[in-house]
N, CA, C and O atoms as a GROMACS GRO file, in nm:
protein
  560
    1UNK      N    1   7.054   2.147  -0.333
    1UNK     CA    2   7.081   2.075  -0.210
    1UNK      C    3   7.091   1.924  -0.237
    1UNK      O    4   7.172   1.847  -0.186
    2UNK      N    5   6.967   1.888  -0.348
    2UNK     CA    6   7.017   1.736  -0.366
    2UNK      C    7   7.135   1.683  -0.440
    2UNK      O    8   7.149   1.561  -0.456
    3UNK      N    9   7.212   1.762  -0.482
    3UNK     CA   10   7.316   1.723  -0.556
    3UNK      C   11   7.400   1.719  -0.486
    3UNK      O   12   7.471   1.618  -0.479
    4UNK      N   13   7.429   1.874  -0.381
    4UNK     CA   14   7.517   1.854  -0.302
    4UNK      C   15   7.488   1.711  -0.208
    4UNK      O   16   7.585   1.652  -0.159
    5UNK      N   17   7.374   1.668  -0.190
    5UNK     CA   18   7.413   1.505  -0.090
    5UNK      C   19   7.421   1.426  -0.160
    5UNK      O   20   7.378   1.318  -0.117
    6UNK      N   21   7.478   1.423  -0.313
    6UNK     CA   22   7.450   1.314  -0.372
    6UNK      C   23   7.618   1.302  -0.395
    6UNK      O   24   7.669   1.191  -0.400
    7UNK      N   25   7.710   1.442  -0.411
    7UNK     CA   26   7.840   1.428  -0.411
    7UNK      C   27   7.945   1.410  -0.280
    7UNK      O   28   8.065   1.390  -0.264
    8UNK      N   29   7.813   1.430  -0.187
    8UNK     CA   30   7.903   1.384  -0.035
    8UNK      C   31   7.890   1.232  -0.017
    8UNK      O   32   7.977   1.163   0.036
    9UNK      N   33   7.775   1.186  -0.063
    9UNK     CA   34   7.754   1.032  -0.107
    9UNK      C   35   7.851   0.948  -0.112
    9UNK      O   36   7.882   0.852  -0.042
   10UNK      N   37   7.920   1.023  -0.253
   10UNK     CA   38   8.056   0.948  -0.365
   10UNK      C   39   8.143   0.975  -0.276
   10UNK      O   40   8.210   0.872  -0.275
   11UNK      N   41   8.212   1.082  -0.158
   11UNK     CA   42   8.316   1.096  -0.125
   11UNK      C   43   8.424   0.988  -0.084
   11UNK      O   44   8.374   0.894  -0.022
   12UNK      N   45   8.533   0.981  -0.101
   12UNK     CA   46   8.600   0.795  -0.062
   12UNK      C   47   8.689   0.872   0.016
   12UNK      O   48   8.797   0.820  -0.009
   13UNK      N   49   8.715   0.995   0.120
   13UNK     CA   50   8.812   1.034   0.150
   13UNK      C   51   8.712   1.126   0.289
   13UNK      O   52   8.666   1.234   0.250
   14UNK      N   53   8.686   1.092   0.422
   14UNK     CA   54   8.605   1.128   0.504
   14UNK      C   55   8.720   1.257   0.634
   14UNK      O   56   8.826   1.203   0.666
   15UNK      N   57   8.705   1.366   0.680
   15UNK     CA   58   8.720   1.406   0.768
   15UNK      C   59   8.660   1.462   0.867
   15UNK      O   60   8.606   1.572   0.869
   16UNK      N   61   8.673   1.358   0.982
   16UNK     CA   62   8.551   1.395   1.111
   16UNK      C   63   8.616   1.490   1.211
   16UNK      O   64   8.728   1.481   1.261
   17UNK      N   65   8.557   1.550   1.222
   17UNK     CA   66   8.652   1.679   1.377
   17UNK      C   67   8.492   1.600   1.494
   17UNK      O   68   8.371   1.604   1.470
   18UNK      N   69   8.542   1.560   1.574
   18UNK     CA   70   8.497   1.517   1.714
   18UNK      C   71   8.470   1.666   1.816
   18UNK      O   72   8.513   1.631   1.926
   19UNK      N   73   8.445   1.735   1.822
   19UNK     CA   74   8.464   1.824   1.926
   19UNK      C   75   8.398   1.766   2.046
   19UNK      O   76   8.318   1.674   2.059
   20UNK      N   77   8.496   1.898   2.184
   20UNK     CA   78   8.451   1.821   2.303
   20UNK      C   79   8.314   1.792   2.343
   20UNK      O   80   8.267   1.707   2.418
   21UNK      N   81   8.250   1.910   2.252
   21UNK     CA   82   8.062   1.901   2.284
   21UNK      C   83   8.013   1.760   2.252
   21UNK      O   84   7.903   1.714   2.283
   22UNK      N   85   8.102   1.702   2.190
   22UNK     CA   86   8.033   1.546   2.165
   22UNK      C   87   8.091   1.466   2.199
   22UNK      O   88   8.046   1.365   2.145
   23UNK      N   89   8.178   1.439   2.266
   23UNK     CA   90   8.317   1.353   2.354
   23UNK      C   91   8.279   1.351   2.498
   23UNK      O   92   8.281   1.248   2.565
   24UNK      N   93   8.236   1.494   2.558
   24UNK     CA   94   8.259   1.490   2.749
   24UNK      C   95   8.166   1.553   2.788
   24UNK      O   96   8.092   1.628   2.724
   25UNK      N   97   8.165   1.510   2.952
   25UNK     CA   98   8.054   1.507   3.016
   25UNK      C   99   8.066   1.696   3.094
   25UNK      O  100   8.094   1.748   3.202
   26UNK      N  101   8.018   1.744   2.933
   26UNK     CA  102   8.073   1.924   2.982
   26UNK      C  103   8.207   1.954   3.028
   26UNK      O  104   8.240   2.026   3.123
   27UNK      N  105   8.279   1.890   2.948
   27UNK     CA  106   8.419   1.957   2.980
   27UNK      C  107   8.472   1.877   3.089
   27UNK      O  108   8.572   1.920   3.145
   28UNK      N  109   8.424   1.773   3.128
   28UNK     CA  110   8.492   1.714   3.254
   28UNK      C  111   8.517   1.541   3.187
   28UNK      O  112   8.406   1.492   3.168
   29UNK      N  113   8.560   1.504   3.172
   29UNK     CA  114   8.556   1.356   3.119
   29UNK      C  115   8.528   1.303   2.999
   29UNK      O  116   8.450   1.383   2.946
   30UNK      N  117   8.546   1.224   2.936
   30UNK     CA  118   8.494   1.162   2.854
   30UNK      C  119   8.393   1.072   2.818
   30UNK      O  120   8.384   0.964   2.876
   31UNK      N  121   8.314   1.104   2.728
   31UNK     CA  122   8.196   0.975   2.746
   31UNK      C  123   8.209   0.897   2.648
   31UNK      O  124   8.196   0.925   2.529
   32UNK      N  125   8.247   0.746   2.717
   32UNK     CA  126   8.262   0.659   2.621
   32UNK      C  127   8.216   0.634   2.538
   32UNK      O  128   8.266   0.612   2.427
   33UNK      N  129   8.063   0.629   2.586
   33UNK     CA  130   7.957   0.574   2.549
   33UNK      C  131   7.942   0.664   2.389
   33UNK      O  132   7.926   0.611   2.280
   34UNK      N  133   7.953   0.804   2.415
   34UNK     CA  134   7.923   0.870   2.297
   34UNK      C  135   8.030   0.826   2.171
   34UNK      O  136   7.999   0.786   2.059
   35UNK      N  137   8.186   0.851   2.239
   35UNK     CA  138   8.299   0.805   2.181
   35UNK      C  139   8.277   0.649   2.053
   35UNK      O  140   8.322   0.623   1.941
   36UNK      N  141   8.182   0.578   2.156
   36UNK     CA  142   8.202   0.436   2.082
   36UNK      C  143   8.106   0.475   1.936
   36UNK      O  144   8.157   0.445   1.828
   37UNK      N  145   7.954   0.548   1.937
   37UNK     CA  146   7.887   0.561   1.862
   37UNK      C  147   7.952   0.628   1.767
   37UNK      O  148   7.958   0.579   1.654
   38UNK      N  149   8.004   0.734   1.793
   38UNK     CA  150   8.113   0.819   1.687
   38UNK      C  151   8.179   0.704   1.597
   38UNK      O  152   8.152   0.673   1.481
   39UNK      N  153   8.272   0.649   1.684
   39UNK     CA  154   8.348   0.500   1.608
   39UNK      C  155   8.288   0.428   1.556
   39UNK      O  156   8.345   0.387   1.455
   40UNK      N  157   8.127   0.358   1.583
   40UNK     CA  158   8.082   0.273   1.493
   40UNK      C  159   8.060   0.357   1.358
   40UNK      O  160   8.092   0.300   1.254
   41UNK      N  161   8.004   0.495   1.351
   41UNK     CA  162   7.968   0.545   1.253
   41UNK      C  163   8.108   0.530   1.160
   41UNK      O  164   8.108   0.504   1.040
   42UNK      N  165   8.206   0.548   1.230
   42UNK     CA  166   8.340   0.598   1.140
   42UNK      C  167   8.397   0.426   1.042
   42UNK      O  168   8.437   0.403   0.928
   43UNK      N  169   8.371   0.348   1.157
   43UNK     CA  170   8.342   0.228   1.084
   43UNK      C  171   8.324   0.168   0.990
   43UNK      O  172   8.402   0.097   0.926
   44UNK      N  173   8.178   0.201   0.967
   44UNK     CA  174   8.080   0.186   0.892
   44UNK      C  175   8.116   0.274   0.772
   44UNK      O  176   8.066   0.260   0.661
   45UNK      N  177   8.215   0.374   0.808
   45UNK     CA  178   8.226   0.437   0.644
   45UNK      C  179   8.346   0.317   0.554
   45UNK      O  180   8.337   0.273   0.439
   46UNK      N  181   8.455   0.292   0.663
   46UNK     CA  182   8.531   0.238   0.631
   46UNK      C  183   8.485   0.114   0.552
   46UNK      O  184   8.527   0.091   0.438
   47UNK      N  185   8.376   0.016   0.633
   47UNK     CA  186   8.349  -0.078   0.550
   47UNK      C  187   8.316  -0.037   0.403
   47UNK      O  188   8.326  -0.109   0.304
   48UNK      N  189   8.276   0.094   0.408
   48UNK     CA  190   8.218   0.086   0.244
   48UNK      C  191   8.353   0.175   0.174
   48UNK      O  192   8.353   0.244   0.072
   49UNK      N  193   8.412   0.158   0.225
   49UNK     CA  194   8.600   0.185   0.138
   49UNK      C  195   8.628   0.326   0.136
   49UNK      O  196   8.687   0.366   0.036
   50UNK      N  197   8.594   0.414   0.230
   50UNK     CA  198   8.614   0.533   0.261
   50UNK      C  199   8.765   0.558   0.350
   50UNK      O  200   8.819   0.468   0.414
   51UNK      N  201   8.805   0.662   0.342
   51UNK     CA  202   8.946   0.672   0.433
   51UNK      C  203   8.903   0.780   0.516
   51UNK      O  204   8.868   0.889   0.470
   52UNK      N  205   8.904   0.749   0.647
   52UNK     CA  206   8.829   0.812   0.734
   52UNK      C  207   8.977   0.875   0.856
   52UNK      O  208   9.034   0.804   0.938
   53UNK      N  209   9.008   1.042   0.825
   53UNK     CA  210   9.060   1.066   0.936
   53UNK      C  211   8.997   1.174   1.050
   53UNK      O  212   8.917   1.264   1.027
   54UNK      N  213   9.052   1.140   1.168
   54UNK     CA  214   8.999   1.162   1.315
   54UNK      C  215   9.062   1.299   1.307
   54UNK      O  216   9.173   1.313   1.255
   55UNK      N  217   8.989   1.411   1.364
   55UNK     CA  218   9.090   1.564   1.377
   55UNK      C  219   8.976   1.514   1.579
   55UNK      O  220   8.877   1.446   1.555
   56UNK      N  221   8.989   1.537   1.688
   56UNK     CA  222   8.967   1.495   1.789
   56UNK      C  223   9.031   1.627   1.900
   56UNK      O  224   9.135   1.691   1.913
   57UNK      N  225   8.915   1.619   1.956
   57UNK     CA  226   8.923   1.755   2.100
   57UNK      C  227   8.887   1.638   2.214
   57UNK      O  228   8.841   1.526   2.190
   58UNK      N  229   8.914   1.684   2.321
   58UNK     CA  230   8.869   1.593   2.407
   58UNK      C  231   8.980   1.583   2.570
   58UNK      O  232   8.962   1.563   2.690
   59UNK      N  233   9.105   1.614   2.471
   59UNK     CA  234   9.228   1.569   2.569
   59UNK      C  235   9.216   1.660   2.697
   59UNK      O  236   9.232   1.607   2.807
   60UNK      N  237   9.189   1.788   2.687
   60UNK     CA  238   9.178   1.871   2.816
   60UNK      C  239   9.052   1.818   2.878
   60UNK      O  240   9.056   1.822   3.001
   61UNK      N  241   8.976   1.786   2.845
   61UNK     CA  242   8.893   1.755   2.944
   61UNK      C  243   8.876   1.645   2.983
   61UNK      O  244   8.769   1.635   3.043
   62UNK      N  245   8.955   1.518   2.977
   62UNK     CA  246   9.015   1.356   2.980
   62UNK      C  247   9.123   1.416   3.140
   62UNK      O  248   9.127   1.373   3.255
   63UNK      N  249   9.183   1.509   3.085
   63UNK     CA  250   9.328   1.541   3.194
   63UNK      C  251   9.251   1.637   3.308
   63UNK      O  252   9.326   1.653   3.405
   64UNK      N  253   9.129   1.702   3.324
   64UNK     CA  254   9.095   1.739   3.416
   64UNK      C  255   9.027   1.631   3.531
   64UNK      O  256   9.040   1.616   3.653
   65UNK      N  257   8.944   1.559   3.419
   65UNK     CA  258   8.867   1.435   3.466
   65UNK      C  259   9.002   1.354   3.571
   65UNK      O  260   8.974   1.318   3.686
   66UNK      N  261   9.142   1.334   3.513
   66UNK     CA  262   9.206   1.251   3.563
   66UNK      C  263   9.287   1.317   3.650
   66UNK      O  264   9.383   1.254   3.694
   67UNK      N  265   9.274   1.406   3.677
   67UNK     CA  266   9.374   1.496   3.785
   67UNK      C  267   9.271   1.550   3.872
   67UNK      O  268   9.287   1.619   3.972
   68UNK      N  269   9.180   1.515   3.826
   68UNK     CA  270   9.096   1.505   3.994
   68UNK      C  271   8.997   1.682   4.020
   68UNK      O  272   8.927   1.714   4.117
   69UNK      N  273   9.032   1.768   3.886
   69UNK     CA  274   9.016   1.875   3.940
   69UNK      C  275   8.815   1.860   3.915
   69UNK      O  276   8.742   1.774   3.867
   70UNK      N  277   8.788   2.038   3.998
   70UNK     CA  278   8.613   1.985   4.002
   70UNK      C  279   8.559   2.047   3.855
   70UNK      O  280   8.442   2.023   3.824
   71UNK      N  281   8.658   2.141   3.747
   71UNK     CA  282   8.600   2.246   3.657
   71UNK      C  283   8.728   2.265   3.568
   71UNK      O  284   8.843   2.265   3.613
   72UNK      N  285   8.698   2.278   3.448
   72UNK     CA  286   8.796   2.321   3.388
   72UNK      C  287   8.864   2.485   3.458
   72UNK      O  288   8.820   2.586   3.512
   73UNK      N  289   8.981   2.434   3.421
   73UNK     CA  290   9.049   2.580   3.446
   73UNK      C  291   9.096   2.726   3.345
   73UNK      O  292   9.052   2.759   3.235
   74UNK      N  293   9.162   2.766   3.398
   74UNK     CA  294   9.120   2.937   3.285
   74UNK      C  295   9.289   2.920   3.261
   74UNK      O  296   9.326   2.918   3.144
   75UNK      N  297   9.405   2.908   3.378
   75UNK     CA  298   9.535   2.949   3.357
   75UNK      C  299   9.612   2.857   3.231
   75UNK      O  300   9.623   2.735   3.245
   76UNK      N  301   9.645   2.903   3.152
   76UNK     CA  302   9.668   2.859   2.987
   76UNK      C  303   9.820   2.730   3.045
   76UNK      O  304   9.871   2.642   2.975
   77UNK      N  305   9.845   2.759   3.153
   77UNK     CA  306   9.944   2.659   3.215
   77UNK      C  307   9.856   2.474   3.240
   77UNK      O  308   9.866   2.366   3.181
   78UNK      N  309   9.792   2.514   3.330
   78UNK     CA  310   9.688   2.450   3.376
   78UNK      C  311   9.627   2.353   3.216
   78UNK      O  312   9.656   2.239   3.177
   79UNK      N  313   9.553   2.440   3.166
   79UNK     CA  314   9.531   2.416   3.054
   79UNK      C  315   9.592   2.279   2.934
   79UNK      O  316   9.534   2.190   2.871
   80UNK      N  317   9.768   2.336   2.949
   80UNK     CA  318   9.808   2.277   2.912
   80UNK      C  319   9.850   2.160   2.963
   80UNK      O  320   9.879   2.074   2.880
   81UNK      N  321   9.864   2.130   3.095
   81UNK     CA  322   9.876   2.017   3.248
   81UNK      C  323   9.790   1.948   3.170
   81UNK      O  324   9.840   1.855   3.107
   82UNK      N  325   9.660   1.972   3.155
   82UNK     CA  326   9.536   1.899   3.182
   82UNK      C  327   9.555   1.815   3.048
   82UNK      O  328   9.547   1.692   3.053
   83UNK      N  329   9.580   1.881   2.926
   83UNK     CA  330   9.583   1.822   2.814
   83UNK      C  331   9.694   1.716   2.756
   83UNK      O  332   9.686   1.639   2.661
   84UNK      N  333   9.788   1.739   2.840
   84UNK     CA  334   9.926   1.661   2.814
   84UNK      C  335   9.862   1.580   2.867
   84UNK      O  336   9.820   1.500   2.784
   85UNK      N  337   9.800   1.536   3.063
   85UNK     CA  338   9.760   1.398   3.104
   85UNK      C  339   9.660   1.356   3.007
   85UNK      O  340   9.673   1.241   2.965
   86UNK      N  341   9.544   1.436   2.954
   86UNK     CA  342   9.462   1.368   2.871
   86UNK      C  343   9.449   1.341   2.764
   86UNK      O  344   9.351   1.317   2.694
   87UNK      N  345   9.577   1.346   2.744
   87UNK     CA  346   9.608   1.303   2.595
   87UNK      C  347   9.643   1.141   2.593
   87UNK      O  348   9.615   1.078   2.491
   88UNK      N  349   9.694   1.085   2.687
   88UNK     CA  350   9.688   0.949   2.727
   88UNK      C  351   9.553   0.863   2.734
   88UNK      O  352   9.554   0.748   2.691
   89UNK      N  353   9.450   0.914   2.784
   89UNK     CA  354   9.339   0.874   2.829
   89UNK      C  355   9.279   0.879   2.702
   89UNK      O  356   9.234   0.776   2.651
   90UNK      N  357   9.274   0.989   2.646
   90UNK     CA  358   9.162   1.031   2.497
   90UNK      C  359   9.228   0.878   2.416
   90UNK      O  360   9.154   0.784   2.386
   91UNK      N  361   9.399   0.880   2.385
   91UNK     CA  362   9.417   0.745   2.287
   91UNK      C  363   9.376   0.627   2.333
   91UNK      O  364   9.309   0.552   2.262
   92UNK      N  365   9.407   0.601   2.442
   92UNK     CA  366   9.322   0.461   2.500
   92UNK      C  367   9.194   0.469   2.492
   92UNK      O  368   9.131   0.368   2.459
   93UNK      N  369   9.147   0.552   2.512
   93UNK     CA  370   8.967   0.563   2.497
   93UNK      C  371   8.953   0.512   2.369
   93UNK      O  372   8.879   0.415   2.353
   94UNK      N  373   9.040   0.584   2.228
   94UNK     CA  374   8.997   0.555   2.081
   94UNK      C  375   9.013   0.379   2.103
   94UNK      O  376   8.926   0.292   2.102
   95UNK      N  377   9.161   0.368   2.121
   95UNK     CA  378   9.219   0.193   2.117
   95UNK      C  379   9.096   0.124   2.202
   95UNK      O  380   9.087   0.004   2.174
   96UNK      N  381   9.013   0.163   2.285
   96UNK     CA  382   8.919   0.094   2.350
   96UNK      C  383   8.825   0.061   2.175
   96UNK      O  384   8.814  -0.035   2.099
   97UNK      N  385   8.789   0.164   2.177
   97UNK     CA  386   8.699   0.154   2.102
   97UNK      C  387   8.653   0.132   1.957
   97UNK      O  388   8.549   0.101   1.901
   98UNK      N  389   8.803   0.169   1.916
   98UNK     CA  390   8.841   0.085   1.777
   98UNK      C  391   8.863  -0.055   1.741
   98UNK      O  392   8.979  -0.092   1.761
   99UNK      N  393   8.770  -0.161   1.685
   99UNK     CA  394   8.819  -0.279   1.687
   99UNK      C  395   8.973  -0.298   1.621
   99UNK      O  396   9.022  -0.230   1.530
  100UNK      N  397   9.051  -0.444   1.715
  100UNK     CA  398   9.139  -0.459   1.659
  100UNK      C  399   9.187  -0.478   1.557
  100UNK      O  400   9.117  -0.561   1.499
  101UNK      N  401   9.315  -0.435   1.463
  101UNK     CA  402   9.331  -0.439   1.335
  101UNK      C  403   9.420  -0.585   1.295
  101UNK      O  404   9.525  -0.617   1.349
  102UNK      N  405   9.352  -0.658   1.190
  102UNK     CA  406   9.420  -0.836   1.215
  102UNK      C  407   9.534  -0.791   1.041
  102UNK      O  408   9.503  -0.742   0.933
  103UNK      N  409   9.616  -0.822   1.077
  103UNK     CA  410   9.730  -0.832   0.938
  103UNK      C  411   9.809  -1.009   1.001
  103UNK      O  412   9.793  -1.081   1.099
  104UNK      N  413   9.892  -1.011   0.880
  104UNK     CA  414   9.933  -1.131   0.885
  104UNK      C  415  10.051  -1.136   1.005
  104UNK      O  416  10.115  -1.240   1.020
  105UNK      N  417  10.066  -1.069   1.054
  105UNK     CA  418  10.160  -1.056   1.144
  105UNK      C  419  10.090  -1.092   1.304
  105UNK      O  420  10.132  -1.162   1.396
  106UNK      N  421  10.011  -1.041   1.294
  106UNK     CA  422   9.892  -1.091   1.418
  106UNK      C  423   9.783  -1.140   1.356
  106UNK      O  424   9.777  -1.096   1.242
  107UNK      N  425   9.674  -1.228   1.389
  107UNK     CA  426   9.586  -1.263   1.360
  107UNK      C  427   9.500  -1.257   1.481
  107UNK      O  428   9.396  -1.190   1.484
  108UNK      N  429   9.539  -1.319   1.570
  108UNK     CA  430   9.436  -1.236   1.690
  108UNK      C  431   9.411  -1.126   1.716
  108UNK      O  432   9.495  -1.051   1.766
  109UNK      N  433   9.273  -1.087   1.684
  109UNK     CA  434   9.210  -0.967   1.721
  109UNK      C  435   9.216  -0.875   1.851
  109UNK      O  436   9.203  -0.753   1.859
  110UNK      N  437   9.237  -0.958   1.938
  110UNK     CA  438   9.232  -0.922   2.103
  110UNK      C  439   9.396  -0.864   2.082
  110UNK      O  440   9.409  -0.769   2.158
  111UNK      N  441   9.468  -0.879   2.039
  111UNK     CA  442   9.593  -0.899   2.128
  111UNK      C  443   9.706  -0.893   1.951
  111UNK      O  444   9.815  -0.949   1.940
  112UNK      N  445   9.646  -0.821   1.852
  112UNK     CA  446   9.756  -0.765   1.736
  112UNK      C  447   9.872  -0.741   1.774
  112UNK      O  448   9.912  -0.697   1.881
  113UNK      N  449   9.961  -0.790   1.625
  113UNK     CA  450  10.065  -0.767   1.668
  113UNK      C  451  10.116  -0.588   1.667
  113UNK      O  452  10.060  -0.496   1.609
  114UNK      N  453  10.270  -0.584   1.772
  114UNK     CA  454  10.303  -0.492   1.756
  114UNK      C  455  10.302  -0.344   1.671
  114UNK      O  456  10.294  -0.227   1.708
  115UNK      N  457  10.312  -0.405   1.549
  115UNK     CA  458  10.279  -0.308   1.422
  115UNK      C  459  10.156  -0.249   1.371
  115UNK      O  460  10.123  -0.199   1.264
  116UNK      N  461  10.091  -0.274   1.499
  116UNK     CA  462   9.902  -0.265   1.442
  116UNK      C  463   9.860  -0.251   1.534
  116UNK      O  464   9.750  -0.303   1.549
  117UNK      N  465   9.915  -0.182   1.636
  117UNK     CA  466   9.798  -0.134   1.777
  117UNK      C  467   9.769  -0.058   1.765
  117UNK      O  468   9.689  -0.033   1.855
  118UNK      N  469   9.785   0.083   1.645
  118UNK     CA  470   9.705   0.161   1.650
  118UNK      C  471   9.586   0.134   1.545
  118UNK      O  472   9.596   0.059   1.448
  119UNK      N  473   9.458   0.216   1.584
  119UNK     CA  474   9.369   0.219   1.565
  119UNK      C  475   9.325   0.305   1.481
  119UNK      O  476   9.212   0.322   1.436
  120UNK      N  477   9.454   0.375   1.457
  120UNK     CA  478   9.346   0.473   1.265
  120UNK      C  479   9.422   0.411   1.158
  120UNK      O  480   9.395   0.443   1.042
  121UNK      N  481   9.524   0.319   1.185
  121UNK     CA  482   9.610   0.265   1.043
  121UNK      C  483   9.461   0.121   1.014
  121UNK      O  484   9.388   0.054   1.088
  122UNK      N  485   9.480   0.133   0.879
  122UNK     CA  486   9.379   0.050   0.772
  122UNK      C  487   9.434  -0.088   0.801
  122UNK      O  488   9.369  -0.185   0.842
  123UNK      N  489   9.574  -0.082   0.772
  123UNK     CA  490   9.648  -0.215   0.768
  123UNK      C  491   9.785  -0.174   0.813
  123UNK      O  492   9.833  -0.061   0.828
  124UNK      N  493   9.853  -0.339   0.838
  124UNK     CA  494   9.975  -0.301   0.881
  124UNK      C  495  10.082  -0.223   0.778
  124UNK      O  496  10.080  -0.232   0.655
  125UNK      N  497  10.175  -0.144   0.860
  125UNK     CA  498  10.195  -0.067   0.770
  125UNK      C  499  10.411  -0.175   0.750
  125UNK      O  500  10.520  -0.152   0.698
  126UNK      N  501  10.354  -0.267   0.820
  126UNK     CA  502  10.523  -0.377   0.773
  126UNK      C  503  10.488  -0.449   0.601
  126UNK      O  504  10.581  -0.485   0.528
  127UNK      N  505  10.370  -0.459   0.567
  127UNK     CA  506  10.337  -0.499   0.447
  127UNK      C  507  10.395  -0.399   0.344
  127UNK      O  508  10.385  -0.277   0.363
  128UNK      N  509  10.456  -0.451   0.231
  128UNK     CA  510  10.475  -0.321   0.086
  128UNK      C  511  10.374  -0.295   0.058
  128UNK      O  512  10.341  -0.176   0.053
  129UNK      N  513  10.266  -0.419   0.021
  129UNK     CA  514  10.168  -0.349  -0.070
  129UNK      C  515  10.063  -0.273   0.004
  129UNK      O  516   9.956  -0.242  -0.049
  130UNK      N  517  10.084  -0.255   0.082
  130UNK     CA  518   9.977  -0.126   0.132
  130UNK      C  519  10.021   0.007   0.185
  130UNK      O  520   9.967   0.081   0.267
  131UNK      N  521  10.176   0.022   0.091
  131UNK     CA  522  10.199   0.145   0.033
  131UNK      C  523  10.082   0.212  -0.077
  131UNK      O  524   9.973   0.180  -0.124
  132UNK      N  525  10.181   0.325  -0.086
  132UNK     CA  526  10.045   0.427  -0.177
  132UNK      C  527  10.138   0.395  -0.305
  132UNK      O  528  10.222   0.305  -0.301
  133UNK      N  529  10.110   0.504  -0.461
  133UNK     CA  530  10.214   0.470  -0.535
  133UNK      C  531  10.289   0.520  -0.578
  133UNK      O  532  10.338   0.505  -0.690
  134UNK      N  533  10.324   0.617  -0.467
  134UNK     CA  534  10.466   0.692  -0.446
  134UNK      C  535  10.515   0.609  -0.313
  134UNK      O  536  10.623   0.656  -0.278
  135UNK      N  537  10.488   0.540  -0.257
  135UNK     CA  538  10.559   0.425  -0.202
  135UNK      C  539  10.570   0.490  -0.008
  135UNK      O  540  10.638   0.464   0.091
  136UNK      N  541  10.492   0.555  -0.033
  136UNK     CA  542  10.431   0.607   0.138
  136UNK      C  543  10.333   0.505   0.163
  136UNK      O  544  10.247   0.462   0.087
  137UNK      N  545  10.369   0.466   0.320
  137UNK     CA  546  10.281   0.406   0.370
  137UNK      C  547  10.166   0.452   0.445
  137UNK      O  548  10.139   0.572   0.448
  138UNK      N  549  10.100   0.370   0.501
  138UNK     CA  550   9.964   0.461   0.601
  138UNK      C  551   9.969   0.574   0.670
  138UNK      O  552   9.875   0.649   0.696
  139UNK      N  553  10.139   0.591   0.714
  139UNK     CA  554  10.151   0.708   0.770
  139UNK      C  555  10.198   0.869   0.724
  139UNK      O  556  10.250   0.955   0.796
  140UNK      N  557  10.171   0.875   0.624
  140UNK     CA  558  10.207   0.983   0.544
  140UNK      C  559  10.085   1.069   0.556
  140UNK      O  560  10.079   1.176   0.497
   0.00000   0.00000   0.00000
């Protein structure tokens, strides 16, 4: 057992799955509050040079919260209603809660430029050198 935490230690390559049990308030909304702690942790890997990607549940129950209904629903239609609106809400929730990303293109934090509003790219991805070295950028 101690070895195995000693090689999750070294890992430089992180994948978090969020499920809704830790995102919403039972299937009805999102809780920020939990959302943000998730993010500082994910953070915090990053500072120490980890590549941290998001696999994230949440959106159906963001789109029930925002369509007003009182319970999740059963009809796989519905279902899918709920998740298309909360799929809007879940990314703004992350962009809430992800600090802004500063490249030379923006330097203000509040208010990055265009090429850097999202919130899981490392750096801007208009720079070469933060291609990989097969010459893919962040989004590959």
């Amino acid at each position: 057992m101690n070895n195995e935490r000693k090689k999750l230690g070294q890992a430089r390559r992180w994948v978090v799955k969020l499920g809704s049990s830790l995102l919403t308030n039972n299937g009805c909304g999102l809780r920020v509050d939990s959302l943000q702690a998730w993010v500082n942790q994910m953070m915090d890997l990053r500072k120490q040079g980890c590549d941290v990607v998001v696999v994230s549940s949440g959106a159906t129950a963001e789109g029930v919260a925002r369509l007003g209904w009182k319970k999740r629903p059963h009809a796989i239609h519905e279902l899918q209603a709920a998740a298309a609106v909360g799929q809007m809400g879940l990314v703004q929730a992350y962009e809430t809660c992800f600090p802004a990303i500063r490249c030379a293109h923006g330097t203000d934090p509040v208010d990055p430029c265009r090429h850097c509003r999202s919130p899981a790219l490392p750096e801007c991805p208009q720079q070469p050198e933060h291609a990989d070295q097969a010459g893919r950028g962040p989004y590959y």
